[in-house]
Residue frames relative to the residue before (quaternion, step in Angstrom):
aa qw qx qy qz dx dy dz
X 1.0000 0.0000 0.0000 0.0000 0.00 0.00 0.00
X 0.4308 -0.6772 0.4842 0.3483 3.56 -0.80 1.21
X 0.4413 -0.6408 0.5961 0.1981 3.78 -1.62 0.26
X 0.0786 0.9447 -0.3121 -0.0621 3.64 0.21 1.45
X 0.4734 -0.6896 0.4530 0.3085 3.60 -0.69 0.84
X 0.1744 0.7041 -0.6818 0.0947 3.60 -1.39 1.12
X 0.2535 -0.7209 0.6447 0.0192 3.26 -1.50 0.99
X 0.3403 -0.7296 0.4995 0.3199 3.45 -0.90 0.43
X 0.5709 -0.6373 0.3958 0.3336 3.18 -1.60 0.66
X 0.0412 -0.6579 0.6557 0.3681 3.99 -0.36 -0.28
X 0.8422 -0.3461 0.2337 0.3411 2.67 -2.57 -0.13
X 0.7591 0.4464 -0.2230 0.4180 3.64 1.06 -0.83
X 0.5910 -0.5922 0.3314 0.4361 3.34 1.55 0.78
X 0.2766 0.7647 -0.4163 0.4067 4.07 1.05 0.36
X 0.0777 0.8608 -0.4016 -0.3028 3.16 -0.93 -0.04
X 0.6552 -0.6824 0.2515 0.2045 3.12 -1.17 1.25
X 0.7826 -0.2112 0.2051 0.5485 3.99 -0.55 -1.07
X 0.3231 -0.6730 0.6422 0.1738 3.67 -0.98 0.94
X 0.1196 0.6343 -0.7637 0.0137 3.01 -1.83 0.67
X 0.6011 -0.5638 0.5537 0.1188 3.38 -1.71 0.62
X 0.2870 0.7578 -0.5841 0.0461 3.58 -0.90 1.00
X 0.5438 -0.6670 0.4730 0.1888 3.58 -1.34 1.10
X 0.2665 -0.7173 0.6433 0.0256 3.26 -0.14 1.83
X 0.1911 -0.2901 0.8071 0.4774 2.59 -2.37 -1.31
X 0.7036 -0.2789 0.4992 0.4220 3.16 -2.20 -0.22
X 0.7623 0.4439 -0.1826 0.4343 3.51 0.20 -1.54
X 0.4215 0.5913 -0.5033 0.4683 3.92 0.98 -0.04
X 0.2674 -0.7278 0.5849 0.2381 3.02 -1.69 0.61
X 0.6522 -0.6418 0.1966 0.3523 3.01 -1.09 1.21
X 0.6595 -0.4914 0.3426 0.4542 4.29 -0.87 0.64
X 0.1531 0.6661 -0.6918 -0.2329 3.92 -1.31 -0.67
X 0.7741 0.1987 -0.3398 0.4958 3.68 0.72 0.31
X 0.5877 -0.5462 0.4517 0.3902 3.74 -1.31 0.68
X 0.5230 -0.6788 0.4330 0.2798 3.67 -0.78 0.63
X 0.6429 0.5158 -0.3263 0.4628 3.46 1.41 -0.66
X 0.8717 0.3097 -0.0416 0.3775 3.15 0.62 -2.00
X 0.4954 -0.7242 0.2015 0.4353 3.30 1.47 -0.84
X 0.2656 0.8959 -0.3165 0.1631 2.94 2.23 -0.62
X 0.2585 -0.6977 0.4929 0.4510 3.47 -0.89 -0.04
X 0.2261 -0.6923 0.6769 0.1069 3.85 -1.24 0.85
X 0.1472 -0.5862 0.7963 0.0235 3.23 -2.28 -0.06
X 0.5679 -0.6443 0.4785 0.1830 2.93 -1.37 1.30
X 0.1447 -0.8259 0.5388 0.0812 3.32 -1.14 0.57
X 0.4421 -0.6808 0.5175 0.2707 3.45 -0.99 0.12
X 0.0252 -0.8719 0.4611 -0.1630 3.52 -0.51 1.08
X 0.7022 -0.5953 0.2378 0.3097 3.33 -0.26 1.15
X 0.4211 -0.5946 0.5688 0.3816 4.05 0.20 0.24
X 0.0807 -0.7778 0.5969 0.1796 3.29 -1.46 0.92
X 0.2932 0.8093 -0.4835 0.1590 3.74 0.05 0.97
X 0.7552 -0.4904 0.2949 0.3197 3.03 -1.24 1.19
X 0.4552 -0.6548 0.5640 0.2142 3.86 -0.91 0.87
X 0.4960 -0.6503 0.5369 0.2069 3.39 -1.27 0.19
X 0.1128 -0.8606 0.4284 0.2511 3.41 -0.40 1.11
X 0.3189 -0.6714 0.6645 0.0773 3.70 -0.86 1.37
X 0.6763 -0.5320 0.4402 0.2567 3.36 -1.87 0.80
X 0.5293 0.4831 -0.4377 0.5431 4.14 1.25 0.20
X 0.6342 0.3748 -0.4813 0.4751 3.74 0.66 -0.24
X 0.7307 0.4999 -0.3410 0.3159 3.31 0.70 -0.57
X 0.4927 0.6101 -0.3092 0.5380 3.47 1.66 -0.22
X 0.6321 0.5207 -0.3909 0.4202 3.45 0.81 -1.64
X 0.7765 0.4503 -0.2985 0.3243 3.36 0.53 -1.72
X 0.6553 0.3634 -0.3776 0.5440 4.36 0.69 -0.21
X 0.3899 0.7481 -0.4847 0.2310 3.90 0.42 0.17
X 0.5527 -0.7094 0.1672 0.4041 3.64 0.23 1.10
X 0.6013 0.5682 -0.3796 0.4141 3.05 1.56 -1.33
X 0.6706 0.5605 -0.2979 0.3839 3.32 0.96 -1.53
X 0.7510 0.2367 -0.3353 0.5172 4.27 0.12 -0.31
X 0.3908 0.5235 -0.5769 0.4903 4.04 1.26 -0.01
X 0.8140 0.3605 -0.3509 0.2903 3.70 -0.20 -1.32
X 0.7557 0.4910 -0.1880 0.3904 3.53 1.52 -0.37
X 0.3048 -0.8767 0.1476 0.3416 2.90 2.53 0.90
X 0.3783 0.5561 -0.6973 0.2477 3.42 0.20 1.38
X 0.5765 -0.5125 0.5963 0.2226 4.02 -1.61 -0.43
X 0.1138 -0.6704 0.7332 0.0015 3.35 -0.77 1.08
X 0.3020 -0.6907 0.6531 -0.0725 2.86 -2.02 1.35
X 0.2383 0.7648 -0.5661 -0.1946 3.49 -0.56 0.04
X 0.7228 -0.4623 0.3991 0.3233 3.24 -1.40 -0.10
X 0.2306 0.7012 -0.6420 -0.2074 3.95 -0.50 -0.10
X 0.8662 -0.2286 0.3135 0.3150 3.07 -2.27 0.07
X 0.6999 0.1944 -0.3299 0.6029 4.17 0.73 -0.55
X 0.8959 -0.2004 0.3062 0.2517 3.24 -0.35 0.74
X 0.6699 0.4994 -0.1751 0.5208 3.68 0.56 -1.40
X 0.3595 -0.5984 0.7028 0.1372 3.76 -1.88 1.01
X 0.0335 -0.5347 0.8358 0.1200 3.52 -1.10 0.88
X 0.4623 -0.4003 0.7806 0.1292 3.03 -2.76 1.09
X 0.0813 -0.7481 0.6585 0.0120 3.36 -1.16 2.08
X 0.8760 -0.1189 -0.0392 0.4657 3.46 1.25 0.07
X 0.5134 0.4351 -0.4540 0.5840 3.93 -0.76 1.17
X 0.4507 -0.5715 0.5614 0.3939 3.88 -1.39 -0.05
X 0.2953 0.5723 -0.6971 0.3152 3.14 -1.91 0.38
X 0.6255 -0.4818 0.3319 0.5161 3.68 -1.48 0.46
X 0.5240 -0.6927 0.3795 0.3187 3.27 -1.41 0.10
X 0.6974 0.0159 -0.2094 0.6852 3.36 1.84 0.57
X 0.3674 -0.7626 0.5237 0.0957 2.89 -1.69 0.50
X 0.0187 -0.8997 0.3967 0.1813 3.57 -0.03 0.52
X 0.3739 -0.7352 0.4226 0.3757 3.27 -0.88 0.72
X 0.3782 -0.6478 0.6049 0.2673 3.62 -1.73 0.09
C-alpha cells in the first residue's frame, strides 16, 4: 500500500501541516484529517527510496575526520613494514614483530 502525503487546507486556501496516511491505490482520496476533521488535499511529495550506495559514500564514510569524530584510529601501512596512526589516539606507530 502506497504511503500518502496530505496537508490541510487553511482559511486562505494555504497549506497547512502534512501528515502521511496508508491508503490503497483504489481508496478514495481523504477531504477531512482523520483526527481533527480539517479539510485536507492530497499532495505530491518527493518519493522516499533508499539512495544508491556509490564508491564517494564509501570514501566519505572512512575519511579520518569522519571515523576520528566517531572515535575509532586509522592505521596505515608504510613501505618498512611499520603502521603510522593517521587519525584518533593510540601510539603513534606500531611496529610489527
Amino acid at each position: 500500500m502506497p504511503l500518502y502525503v496530505y496537508e490541510v487546507v487553511l482559511a486562505d486556501g494555504t497549506g497547512g501541516e502534512r501528515f502521511e496516511v496508508l491508503q490503497k491505490m483504489a481508496d478514495a482520496a481523504l477531504t477531512a484529517h482523520p483526527e481533527t476533521g480539517a479539510a485536507v488535499r492530497r499532495v505530491f511529495a518527493e518519493a522516499n527510496t533508499p539512495r544508491a550506495w556509490t564508491d564517494a559514500h564509501g570514501k566519505a564514510a572512512m575519511s579520518d575526520s569522519n571515523l576520528a569524530a566517531k572515535g575509532f584510529t586509522k592505521y596505515v601501512k608504510t613501505d618498512n613494514g611499520t603502521y603510522e596512526r593517521t587519525t584518533g589516539t593510540g601510539p603513534k606507530k606500531i611496529q610489527r614483530k
